[in-house]
C-alpha positions as CSV (number, residue, x, y, z in Angstrom):
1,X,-26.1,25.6,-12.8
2,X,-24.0,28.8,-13.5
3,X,-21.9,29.1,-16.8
4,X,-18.8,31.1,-17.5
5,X,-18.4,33.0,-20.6
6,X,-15.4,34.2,-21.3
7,X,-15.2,37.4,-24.2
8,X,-11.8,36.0,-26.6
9,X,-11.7,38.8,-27.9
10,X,-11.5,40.9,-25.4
11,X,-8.9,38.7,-22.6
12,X,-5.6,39.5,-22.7
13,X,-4.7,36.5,-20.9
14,X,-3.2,37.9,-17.6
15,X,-4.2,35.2,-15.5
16,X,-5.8,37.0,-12.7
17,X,-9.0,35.2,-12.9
18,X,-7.1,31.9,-13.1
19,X,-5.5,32.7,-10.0
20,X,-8.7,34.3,-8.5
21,X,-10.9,31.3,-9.4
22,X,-11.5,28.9,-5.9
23,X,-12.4,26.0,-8.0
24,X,-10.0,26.4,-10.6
25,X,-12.8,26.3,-13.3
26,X,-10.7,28.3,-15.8
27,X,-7.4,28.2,-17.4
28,X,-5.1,29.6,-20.3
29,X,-6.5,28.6,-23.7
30,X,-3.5,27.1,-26.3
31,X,-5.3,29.0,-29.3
32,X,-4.2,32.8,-29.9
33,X,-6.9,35.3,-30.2
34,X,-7.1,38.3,-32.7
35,X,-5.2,40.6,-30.4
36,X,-2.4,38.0,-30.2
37,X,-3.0,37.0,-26.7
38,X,-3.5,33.2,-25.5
39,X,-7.0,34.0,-23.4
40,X,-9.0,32.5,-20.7
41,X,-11.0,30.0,-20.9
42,X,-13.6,27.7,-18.9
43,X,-11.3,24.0,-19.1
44,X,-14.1,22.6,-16.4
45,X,-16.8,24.7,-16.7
46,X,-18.9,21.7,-14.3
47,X,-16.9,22.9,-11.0
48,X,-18.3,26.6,-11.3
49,X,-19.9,28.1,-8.1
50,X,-21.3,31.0,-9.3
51,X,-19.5,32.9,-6.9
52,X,-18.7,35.9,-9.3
53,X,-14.7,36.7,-8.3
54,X,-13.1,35.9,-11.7
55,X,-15.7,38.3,-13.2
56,X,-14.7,41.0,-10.7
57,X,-11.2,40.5,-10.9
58,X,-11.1,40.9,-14.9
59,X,-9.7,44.5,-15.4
60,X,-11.0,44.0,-19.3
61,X,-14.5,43.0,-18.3
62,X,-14.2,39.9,-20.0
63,X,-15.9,37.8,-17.9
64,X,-20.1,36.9,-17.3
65,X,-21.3,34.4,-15.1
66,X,-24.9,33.1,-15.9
67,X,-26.8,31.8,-13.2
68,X,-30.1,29.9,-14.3
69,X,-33.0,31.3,-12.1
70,X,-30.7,31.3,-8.6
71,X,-29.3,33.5,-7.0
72,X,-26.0,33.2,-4.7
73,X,-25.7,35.7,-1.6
74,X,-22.4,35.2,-0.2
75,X,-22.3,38.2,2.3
76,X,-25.0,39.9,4.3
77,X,-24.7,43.3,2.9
């Protein structure tokens, strides 16, 4: 079953992966992190494909998606 870790510390909270997200696994967290932003966060973590697009739609790299011995191909290159 994948898991989505998202960095606090490092989101800025601009939504993108929110939006990105095809399962709406993630969502805006109500706490405030150190740089003053309300980050990411997984609010249901159980829907999560493994699919990788919040991850690559991060600009801060604040994203990882673990994937327990499987691996997802998608597309054919």
């Amino acid at each position: 079953m994948p898991r989505v870790q998202v960095d606090r510390d490092r989101c800025k909270g601009c939504e993108l992966c929110v939006r990105a997200c095809p399962q709406k696994v993630l969502g805006i967290s109500p706490r405030i992190n150190f740089k003053g932003y309300f980050p990411a966060e997984p609010s249901r973590p159980e829907l999560c494909l493994g699919c990788r697009i919040c991850a690559v739609t991060c600009p801060d790299v604040a994203i990882e998606i673990a994937v327990h011995g499987c691996r997802y191909n998608y597309f054919d290159y």
